[in-house]
PDB file of N, CA, C and O in Angstrom:
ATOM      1  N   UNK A   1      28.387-102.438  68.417  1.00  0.00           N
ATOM      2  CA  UNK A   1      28.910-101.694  69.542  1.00  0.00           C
ATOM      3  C   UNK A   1      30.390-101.392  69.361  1.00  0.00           C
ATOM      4  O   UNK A   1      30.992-100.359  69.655  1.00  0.00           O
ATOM      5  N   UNK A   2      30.934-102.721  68.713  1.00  0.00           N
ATOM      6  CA  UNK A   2      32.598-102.326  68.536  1.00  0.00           C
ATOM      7  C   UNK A   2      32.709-101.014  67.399  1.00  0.00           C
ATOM      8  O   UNK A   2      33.735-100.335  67.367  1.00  0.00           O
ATOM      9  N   UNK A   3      31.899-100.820  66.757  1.00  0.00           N
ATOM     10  CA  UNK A   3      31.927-100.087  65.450  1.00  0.00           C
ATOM     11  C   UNK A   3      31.820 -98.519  65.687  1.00  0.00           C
ATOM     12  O   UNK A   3      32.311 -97.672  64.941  1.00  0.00           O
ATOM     13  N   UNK A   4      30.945 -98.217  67.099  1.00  0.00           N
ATOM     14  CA  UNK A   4      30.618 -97.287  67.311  1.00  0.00           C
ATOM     15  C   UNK A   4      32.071 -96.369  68.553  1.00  0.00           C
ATOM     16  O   UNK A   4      32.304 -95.190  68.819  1.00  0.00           O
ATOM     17  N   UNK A   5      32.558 -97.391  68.883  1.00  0.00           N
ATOM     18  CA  UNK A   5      34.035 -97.161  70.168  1.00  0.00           C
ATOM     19  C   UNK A   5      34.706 -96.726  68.658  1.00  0.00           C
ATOM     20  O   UNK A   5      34.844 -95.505  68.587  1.00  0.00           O
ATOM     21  N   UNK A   6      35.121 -97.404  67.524  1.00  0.00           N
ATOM     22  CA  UNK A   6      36.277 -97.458  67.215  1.00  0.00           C
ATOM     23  C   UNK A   6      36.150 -96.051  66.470  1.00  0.00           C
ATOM     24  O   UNK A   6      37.072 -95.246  66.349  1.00  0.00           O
ATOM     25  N   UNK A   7      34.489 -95.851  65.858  1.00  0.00           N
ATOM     26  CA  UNK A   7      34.536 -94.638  64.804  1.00  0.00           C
ATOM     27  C   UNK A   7      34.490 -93.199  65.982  1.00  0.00           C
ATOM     28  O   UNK A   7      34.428 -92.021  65.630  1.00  0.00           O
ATOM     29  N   UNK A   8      34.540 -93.710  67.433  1.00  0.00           N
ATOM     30  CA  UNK A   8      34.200 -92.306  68.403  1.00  0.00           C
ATOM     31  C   UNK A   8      35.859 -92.128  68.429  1.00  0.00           C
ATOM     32  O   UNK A   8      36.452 -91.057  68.294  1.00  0.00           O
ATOM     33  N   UNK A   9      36.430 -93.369  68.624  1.00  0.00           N
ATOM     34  CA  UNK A   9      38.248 -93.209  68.702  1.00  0.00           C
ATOM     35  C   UNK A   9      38.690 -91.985  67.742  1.00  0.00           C
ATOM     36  O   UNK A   9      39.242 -90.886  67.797  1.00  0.00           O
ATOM     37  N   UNK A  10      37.977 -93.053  66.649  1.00  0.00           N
ATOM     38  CA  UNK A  10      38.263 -91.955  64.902  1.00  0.00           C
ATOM     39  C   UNK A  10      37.997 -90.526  64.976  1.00  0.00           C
ATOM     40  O   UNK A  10      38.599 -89.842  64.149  1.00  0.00           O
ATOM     41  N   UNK A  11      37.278 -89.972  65.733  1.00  0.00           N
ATOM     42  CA  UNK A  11      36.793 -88.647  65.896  1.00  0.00           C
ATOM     43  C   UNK A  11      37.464 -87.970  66.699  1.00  0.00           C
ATOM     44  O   UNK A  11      37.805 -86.844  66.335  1.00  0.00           O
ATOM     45  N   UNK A  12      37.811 -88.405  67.894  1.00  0.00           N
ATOM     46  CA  UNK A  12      38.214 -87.896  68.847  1.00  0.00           C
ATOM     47  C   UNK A  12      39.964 -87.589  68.268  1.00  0.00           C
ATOM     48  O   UNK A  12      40.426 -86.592  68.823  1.00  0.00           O
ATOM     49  N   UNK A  13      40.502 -87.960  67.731  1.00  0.00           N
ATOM     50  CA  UNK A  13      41.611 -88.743  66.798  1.00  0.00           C
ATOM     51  C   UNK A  13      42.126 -87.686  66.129  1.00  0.00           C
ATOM     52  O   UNK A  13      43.197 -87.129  66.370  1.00  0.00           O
ATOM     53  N   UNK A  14      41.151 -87.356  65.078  1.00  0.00           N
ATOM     54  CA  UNK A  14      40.977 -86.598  64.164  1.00  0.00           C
ATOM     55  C   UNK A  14      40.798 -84.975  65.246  1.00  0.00           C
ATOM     56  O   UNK A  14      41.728 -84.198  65.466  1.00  0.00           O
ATOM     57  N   UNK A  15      39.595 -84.845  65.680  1.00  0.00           N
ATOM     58  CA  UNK A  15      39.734 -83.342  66.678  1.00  0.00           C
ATOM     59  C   UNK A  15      40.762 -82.995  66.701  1.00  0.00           C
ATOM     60  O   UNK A  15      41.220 -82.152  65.930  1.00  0.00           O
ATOM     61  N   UNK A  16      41.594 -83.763  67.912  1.00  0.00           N
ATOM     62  CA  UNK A  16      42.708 -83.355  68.600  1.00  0.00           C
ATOM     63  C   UNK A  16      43.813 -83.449  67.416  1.00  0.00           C
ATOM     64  O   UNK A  16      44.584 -82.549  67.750  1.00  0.00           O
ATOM     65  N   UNK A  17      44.272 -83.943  66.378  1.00  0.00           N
ATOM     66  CA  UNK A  17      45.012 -84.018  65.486  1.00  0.00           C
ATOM     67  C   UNK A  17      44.968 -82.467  64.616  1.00  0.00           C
ATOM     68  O   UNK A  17      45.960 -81.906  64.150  1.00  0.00           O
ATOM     69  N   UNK A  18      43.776 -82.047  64.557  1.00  0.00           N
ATOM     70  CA  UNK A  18      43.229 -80.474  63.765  1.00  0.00           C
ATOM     71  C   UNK A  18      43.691 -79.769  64.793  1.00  0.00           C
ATOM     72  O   UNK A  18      44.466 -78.847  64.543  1.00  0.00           O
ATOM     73  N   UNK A  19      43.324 -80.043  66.137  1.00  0.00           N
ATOM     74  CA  UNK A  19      43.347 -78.933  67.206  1.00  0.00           C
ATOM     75  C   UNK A  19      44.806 -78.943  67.192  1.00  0.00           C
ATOM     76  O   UNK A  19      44.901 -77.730  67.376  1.00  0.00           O
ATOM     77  N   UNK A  20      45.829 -79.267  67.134  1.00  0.00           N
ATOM     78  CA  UNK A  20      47.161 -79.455  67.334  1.00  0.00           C
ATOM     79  C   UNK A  20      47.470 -78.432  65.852  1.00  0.00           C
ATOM     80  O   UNK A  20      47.567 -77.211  65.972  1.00  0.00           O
ATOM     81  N   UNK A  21      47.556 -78.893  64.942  1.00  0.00           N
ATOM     82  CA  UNK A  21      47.510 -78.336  64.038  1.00  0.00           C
ATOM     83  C   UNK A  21      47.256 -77.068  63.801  1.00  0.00           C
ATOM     84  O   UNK A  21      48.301 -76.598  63.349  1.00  0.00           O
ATOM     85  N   UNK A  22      46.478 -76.287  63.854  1.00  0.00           N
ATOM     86  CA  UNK A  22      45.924 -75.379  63.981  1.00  0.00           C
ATOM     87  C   UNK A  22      47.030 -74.451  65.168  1.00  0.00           C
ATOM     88  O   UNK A  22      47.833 -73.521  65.101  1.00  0.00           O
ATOM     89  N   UNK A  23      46.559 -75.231  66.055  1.00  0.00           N
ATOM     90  CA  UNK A  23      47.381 -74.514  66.943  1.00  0.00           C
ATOM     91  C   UNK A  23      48.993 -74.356  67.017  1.00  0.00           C
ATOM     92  O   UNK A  23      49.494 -73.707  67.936  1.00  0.00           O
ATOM     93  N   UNK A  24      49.600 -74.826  66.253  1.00  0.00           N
ATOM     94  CA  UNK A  24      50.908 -74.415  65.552  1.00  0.00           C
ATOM     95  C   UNK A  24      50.994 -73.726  64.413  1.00  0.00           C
ATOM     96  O   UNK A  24      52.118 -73.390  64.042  1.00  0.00           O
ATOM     97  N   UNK A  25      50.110 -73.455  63.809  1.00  0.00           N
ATOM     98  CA  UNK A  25      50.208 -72.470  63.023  1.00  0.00           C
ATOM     99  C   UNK A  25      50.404 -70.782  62.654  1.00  0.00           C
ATOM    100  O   UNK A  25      49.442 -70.015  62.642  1.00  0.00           O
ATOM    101  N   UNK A  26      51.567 -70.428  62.410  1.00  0.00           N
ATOM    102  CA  UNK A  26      52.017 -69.093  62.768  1.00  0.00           C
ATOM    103  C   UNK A  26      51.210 -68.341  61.682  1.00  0.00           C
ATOM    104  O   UNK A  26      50.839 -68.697  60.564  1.00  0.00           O
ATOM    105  N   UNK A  27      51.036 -67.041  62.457  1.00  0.00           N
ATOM    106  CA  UNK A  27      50.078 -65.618  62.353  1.00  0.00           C
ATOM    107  C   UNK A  27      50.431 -65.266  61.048  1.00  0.00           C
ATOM    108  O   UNK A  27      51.660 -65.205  61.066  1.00  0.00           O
ATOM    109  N   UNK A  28      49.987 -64.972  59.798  1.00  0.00           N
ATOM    110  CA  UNK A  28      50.724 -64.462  58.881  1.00  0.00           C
ATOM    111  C   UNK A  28      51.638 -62.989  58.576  1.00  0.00           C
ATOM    112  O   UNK A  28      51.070 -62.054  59.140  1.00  0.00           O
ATOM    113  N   UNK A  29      52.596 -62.648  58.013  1.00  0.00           N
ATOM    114  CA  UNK A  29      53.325 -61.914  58.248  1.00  0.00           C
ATOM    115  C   UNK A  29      52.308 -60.112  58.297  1.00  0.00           C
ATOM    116  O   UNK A  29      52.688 -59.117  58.915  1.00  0.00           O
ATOM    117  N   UNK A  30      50.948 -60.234  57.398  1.00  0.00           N
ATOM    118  CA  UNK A  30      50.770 -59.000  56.957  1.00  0.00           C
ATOM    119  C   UNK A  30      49.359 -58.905  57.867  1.00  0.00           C
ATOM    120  O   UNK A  30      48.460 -58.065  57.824  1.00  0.00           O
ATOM    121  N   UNK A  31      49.510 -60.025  58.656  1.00  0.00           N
ATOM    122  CA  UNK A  31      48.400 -59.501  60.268  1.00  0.00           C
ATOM    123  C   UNK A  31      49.079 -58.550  60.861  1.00  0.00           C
ATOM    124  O   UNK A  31      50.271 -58.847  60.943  1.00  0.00           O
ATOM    125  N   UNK A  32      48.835 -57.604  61.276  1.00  0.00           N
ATOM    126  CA  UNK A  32      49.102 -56.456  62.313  1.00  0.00           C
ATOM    127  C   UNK A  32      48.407 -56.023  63.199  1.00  0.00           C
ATOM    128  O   UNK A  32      48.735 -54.964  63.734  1.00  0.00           O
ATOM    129  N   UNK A  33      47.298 -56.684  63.591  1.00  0.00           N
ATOM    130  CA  UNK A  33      46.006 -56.750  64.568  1.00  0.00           C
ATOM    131  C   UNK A  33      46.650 -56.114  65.896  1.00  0.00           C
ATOM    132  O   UNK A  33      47.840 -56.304  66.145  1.00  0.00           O
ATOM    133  N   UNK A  34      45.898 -55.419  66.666  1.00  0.00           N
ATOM    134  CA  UNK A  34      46.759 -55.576  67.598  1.00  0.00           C
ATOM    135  C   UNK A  34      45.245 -55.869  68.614  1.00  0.00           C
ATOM    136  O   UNK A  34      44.187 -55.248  68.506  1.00  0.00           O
ATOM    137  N   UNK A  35      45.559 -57.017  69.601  1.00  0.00           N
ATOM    138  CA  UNK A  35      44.686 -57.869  70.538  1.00  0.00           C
ATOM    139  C   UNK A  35      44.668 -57.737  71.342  1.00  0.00           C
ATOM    140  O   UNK A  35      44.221 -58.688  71.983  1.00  0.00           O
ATOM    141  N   UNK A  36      45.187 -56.258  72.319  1.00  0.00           N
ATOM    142  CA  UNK A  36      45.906 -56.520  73.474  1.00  0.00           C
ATOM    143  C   UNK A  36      44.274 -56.166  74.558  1.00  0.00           C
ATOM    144  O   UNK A  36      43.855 -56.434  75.684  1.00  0.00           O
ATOM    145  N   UNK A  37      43.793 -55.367  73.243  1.00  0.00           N
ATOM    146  CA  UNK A  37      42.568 -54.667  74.120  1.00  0.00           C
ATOM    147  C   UNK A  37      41.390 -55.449  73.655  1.00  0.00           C
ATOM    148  O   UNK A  37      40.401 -55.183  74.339  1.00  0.00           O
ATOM    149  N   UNK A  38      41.221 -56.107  72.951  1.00  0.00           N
ATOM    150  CA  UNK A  38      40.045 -57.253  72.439  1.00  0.00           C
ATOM    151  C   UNK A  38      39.377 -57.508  73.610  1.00  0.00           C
ATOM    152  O   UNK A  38      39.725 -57.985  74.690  1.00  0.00           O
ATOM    153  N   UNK A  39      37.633 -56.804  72.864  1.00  0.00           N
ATOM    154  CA  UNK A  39      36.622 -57.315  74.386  1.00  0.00           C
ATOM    155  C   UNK A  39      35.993 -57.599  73.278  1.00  0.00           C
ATOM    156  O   UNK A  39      34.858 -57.382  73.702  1.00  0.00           O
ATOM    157  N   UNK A  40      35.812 -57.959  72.037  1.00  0.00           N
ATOM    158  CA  UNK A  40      34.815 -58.504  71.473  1.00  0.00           C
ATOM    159  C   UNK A  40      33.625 -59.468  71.891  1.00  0.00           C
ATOM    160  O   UNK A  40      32.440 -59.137  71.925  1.00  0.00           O
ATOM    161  N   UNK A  41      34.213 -60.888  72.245  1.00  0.00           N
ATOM    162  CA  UNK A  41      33.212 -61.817  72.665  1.00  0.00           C
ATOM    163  C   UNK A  41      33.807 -62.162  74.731  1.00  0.00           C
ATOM    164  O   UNK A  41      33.224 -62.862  75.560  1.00  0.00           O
ATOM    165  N   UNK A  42      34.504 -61.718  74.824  1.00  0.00           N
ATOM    166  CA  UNK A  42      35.130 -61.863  75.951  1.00  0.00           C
ATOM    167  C   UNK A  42      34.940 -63.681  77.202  1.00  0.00           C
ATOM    168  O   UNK A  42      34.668 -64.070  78.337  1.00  0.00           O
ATOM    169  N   UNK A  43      35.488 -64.290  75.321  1.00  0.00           N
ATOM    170  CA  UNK A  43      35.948 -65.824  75.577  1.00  0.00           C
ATOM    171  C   UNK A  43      37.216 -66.388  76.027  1.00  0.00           C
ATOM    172  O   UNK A  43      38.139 -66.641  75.253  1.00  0.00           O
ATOM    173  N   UNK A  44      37.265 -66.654  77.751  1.00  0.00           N
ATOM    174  CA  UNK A  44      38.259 -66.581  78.302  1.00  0.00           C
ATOM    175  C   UNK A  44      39.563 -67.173  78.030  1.00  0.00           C
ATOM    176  O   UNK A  44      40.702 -66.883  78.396  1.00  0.00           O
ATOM    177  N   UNK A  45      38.939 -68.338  77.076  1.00  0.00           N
ATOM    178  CA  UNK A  45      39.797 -69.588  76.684  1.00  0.00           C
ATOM    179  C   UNK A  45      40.235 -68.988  75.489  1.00  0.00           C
ATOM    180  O   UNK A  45      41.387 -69.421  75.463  1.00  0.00           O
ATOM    181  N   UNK A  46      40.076 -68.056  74.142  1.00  0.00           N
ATOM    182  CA  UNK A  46      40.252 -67.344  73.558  1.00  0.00           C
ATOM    183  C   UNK A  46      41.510 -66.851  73.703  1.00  0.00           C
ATOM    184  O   UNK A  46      41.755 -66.208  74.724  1.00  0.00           O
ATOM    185  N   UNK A  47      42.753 -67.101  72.508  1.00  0.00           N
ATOM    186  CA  UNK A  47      44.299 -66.934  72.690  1.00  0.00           C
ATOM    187  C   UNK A  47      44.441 -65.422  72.616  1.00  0.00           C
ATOM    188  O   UNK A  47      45.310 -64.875  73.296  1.00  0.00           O
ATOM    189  N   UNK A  48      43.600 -64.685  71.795  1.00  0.00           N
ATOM    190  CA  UNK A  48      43.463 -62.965  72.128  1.00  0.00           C
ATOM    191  C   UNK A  48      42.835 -62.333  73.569  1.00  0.00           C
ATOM    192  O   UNK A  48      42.876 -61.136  73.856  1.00  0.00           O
ATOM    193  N   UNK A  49      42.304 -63.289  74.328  1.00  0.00           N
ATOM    194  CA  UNK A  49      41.973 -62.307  75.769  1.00  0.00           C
ATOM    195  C   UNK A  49      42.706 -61.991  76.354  1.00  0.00           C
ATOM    196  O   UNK A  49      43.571 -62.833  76.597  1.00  0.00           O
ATOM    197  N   UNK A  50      42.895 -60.425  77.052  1.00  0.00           N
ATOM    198  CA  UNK A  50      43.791 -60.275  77.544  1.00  0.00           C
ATOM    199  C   UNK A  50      43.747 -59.953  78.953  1.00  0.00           C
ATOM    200  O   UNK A  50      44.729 -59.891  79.692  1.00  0.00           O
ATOM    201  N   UNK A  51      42.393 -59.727  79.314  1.00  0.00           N
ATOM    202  CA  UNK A  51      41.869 -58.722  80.153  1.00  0.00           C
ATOM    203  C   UNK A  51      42.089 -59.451  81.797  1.00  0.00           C
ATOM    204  O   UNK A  51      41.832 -58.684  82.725  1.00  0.00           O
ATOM    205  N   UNK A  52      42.423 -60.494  82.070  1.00  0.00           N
ATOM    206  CA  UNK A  52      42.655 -60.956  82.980  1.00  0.00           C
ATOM    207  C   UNK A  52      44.446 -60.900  83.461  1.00  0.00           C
ATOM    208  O   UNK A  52      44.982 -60.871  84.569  1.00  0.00           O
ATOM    209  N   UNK A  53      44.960 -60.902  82.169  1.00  0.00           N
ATOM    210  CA  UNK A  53      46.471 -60.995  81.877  1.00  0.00           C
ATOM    211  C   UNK A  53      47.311 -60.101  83.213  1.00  0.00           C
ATOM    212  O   UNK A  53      46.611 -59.358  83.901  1.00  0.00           O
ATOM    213  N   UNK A  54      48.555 -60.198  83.470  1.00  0.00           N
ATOM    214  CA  UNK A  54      48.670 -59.102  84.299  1.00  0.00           C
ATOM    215  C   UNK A  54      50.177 -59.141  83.504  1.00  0.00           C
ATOM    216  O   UNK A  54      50.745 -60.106  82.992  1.00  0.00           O
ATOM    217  N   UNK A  55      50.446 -58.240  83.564  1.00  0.00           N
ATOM    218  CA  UNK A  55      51.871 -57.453  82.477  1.00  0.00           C
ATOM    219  C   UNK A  55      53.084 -57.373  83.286  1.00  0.00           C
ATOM    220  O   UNK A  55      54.117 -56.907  82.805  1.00  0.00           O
TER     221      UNK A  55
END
């Protein structure tokens, strides 16, 4: 039982350690996308949605 807390710690650990990561990572210079109008999958949590945004 202790084995199974400590390796869920380990996971959870690890996620949020990638998710951080990731999420500091700057756009590369020769992206030029432009996202402003992105309805592709229209995933709210999604750092390109915009459609709720108000300007």
């Amino acid at each position: 039982m202790v084995y199974a807390i400590i390796w869920f710690a380990i996971l959870v650990c690890v996620y949020i350690g990638t998710y951080l990561l990731n999420r500091h990572t700057k756009k590369p210079d020769d992206c030029k996308t432009d996202f402003t109008a992105c309805q592709g999958c229209a995933n709210v949590t999604c750092g390109h949605y915009k459609e709720g945004e108000k300007k």
